[in-house]
C-alpha angles and dihedrals in degrees: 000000000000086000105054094045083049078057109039073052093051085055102039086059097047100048104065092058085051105054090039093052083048098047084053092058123105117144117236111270119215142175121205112217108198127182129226115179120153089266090068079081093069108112129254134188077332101315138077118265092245089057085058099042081050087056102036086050090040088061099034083057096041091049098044102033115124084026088057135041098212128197129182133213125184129213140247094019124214100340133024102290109007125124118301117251136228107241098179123018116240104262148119117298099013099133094111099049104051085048081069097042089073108034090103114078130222121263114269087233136030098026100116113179115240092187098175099040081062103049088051098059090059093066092089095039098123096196094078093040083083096152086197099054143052106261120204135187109215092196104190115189142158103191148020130293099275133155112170119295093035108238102204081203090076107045099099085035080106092056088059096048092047088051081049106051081049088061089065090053086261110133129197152205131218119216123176117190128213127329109326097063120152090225104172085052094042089051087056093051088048097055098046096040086059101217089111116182104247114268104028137133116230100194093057118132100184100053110210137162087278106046113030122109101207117086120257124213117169089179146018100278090043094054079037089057094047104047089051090052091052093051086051089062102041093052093033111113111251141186114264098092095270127118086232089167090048091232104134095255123088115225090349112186108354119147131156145182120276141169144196119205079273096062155283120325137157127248124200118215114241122183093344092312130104111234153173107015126192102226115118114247129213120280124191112273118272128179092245094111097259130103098246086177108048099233089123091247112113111220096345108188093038132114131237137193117224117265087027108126128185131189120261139170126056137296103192106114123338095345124098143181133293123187131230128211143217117255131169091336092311142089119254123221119285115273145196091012125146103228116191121278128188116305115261133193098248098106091259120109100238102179094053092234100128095255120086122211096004121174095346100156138166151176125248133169130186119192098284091056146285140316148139147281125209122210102231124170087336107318141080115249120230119291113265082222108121107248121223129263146213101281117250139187094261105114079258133123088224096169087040098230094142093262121099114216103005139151142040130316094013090138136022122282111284090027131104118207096243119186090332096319130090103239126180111254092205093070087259125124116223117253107226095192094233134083112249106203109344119330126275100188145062125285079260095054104025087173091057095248133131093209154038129224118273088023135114122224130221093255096065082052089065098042092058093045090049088044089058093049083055094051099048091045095050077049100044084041094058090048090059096049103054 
């Protein structure tokens, strides 16, 4: 009896932070706003650009779905510069049909792209005003704001509908695809929409590839990347005391960096607030060789007697102490001692924060395309570029040399590589000694060929005995006739 009342307690006290973190869980809702004006049909890497931005939103939805409940709008809508339209309705499982929703491609002439018509009449789309989720805005376009004739008046109207979607609660990101790209327009979006690319500056007036906020992509995997970046941080848990990962647990494992004027610490998120952080806070000065109150003065107020010397600086990390020494009554700067510098990747931690190697990242690349290295324990990991490979008879540049299918050996004696197949180059198939489906030939010949490689058959026979009738009749001919 004591153990199951030990357990009906065990349950009783489980079950409120369940259901709460349950009660808290609403998956993200977004709506995915793709343009499709008649430039999506220029050709890239041998397809149009709307068959890349259909694969790069068929994977974002594959990947996300049942994390996300995604929607879709077109634009423009029925004629060359009118509203876009909704095509799937933003809601659980609708991977497949917003796949389908895209399989037909713009007209390769008369689709404008009224961007921010478009935006405005989503400000009364109730799907994505849930009160208990996250909403988002995915804007994809390739070009300006432009209806024909172009009114230059128009051209920032997006930035105002998009100011005015985030004052709904609605955020959105801005996406521009390929080359003609209005980027000064794109940036504001960006900005107002407040789903920033790391790193920007939103109060940049020249928008170049450093400082811009919207999100840049020049071919398919770089539209595919981002989109799946931008998925991470809408169904990633933060702290605000949602279960915004719908995992049962409410602001599970967030921690970040913090200070005081001491020094750097680091501070966890409990129930939507960030607390307790580590950081040492000012105390009032005492005459024990240390700065209690953080000025950068040690024992200020105290006296010293020349020749005296006391330790200074810090020892967190690879910094040590210096000393300082008495002179004339006072302390001298601190000397000798190691400060912190930028963080390397050597395993040491450089800058004296308490983490070694953090957030040391950098690009790579390797002859089949680019990637990344990590710094861990000191060194950097192997580059996430693919690597190239032995070449093969398959139509693919597998070393990645520029060159698809070359080389030597790449197929058996008496056989070419051809368009990716090793085809005989005497007019002979290959027997390949097995049967492929059910057989078509005789028990002689199971593959249903007359013949095997490097062997003659019995036609061209013929051909070379009827070539030299030919040839003794045109002579015996000629006899006669002189």
């Amino acid at each position: 009896m004591k153990l199951l009342s030990f357990v009906l307690l065990a349950v009783i006290s489980v079950v409120p932070i369940s259901a709460k973190a349950q009660d808290s869980c609403s998956v993200p809702k977004v709506l995915i706003v793709l343009d499709k004006s008649s430039s999506m049909t220029r050709t890239l890497d041998g397809h149009t650009l709307w068959y890349w931005a259909q694969q790069a939103v068929t994977t974002l939805v594959n990947a996300y779905d049942g994390r996300i409940d995604f929607g879709l709008m077109i634009y423009p809508g029925t004629n060359h510069c009118s509203t876009g339209q909704v095509q799937v309705d933003v809601g659980p499982g609708n991977a497949a049909d917003i796949i389908a929703a895209t399989t037909a491609a713009p007209p390769t002439a008369g689709n404008y792209t009224p961007t921010y018509q478009s935006l405005d009449a989503l400000v009364s789309y109730n799907p994505i005003m849930d009160p208990t989720s996250a909403n988002y805005v995915i804007l994809i376009t390739d070009g300006w704001q432009w209806c024909d004739p172009y009114d230059a008046s128009t051209r920032f109207n997006a930035v105002d509908s998009i100011a005015d979607l985030r004052g709904l609660g609605i955020k959105t990101a801005a996406i521009g695809f390929h080359n003609t790209v209005d980027a000064t327009a794109l940036h504001r979006m960006a900005v107002e929409g407040d789903m920033e690319r790391s790193g920007c500056d939103p109060t940049a007036s020249l928008i170049g590839a450093s400082n811009r906020c919207y999100y840049q992509t020049d071919d398919g995997a770089q539209l595919q990347q981002v989109l799946d970046s931008i998925g991470a941080v809408i169904t990633a848990e933060v702290c605000d005391g949602v279960d915004n990962n719908c995992d049962g647990q409410i602001d599970e494992g967030l921690y970040q960096a913090c200070s005081t004027i001491c020094g750097n610490g680091v501070e966890e998120c409990v129930d939507g607030q960030w607390v307790n952080c580590s950081a040492q806070e000012p105390e009032t000065e005492r005459c024990d060789d240390i700065d209690n109150n953080c000025d950068g003065t040690i024992d200020e107020g105290c006296t010293c007697l020349d020749g005296e010397s006391r330790a200074c600086g810090m020892t967190t990390g690879a910094c040590s102490t210096g000393l300082q020494f008495c002179e004339n009554g006072t302390w001298t700067e601190c000397r000798d001692a190691v400060w912190p510098v930028e963080e390397e990747c050597n395993g040491v931690d450089d800058d004296c924060d308490g983490f070694i190697d953090e957030n040391l990242v950098e690009s790579c690349s390797s002859v089949c395309g680019n990637g990344t290295s990590v710094c861990v324990n000191g060194n950097w990991t192997d580059c996430s570029a693919p690597q190239p490979s032995t070449e093969t008879c398959n139509g693919h540049d597998d070393d990645c040399d520029g060159v698809v299918d070359n080389g030597t050996n790449l197929c058996p004696e008496g056989f070419d590589c051809i368009e990716g197949t090793c085809v005989d180059t005497n007019g002979n198939l290959p027997d390949g000694g097995t049967d492929i489906g059910e057989n078509t030939g005789t028990s002689s010949d199971p593959d249903g060929c007359k013949c095997s490689a490097g062997t003659t058959g019995s036609s061209s026979n013929g051909i070379l005995w009827l070539g030299f009738i030919i040839g003794a009749a045109l002579m015996f001919s000629r006899k006669r006739f002189f």
